[in-house]
C-alpha positions, 0 to 999 in steps of 0.5 A, a space after each residue: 109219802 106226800 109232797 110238802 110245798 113250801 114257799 121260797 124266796 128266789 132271786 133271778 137275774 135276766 141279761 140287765 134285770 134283777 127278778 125277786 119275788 116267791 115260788 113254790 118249791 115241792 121237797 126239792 132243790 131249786 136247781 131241780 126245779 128249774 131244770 124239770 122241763 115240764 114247766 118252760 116258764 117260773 111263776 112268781 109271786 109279789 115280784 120286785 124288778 130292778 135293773 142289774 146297773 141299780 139293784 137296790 132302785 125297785 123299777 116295778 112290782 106287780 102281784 103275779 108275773 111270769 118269767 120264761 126259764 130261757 131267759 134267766 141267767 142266774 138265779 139263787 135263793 137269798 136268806 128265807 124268812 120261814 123255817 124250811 125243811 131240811 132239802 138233800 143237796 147231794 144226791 150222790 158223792 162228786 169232785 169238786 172243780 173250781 171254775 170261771 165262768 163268763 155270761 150274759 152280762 155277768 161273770 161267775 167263780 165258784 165251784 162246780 160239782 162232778 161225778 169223776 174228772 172234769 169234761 167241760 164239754 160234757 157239762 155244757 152240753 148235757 141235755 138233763 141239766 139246763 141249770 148248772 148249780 156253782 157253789 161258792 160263787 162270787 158274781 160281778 155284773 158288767 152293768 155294776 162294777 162296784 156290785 159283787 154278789 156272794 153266796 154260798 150256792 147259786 144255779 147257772 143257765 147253761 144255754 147263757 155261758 158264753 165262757 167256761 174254764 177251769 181254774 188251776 186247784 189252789 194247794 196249800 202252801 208247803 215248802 218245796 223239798 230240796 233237791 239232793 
């Protein structure tokens, strides 16, 4: 079976700026390709940058630019132009735990998905996963209090979170039962 590559639109944030531009992702998921440690930098095409205090102001745009993988705190694909083919995003069945996170100039919540019970050690310091995908994430940026990005799934630099705590599970709402 050969490899298709397709190109994609991403989205990085840095500490103050917001990277857009294409890459080039090869049948996988852009957590995948982000954590695959052959490659230390993201090769991006027809970047846009933006300071995070002024997202929508583009700074500069250059044709080709690189961006060092250590540098990015956040990055998320935004709605593709192209059909794309259908990319696995579970590999194998996992719990759902909904976190706050506080990075580099931005906070995160969302959900974070685990084999087993949650070990917030072991998910900051797992050394096959330097990008931490968080699903259902709703950001804010300290830099722009009135900016909240929402989407379905972004993926988190685990060498930039300075905070991680797990939220309490939401239950549905259900009557207490009398006491006898």
């Amino acid at each position: 079976m050969s490899e298709t590559t397709i190109p994609f639109q991403i989205v990085i944030f840095t500490h103050q700026h917001s990277i857009s531009g294409g890459i080039f992702l090869r049948d996988q998921r852009l957590s995948d390709f982000l954590n695959d440690r052959r490659d230390k930098n993201v090769m991006v095409r027809n970047a846009s940058v933006a300071r995070l205090e002024n997202p929508a102001k583009v700074v500069e745009k250059t044709l080709f630019a690189v961006v060092p993988k250590s540098g990015i705190v956040l990055a998320f694909e935004p709605p593709q132009k192209v059909f794309t083919t259908q990319r696995r995003f579970i590999k194998y069945p996992k719990s759902k735990h909904e976190v706050f996170l506080i990075m580099d100039g931005m906070e995160a919540r969302g959900e974070i998905h685990v084999q087993g019970p949650l070990d917030l050690l072991h998910v900051l310091t797992d050394a096959g996963e330097s990008f931490l995908p968080l699903t259902q994430a709703t950001v804010s940026i300290e830099a722009n209090p009135n900016f909240l990005l929402r989407r379905e799934a972004v993926v988190v630099n685990t060498q930039r979170i300075r905070f991680m705590g797990e939220l309490e599970a939401r239950q549905p709402t259900e009557p207490r039962p009398a006491n006898p």
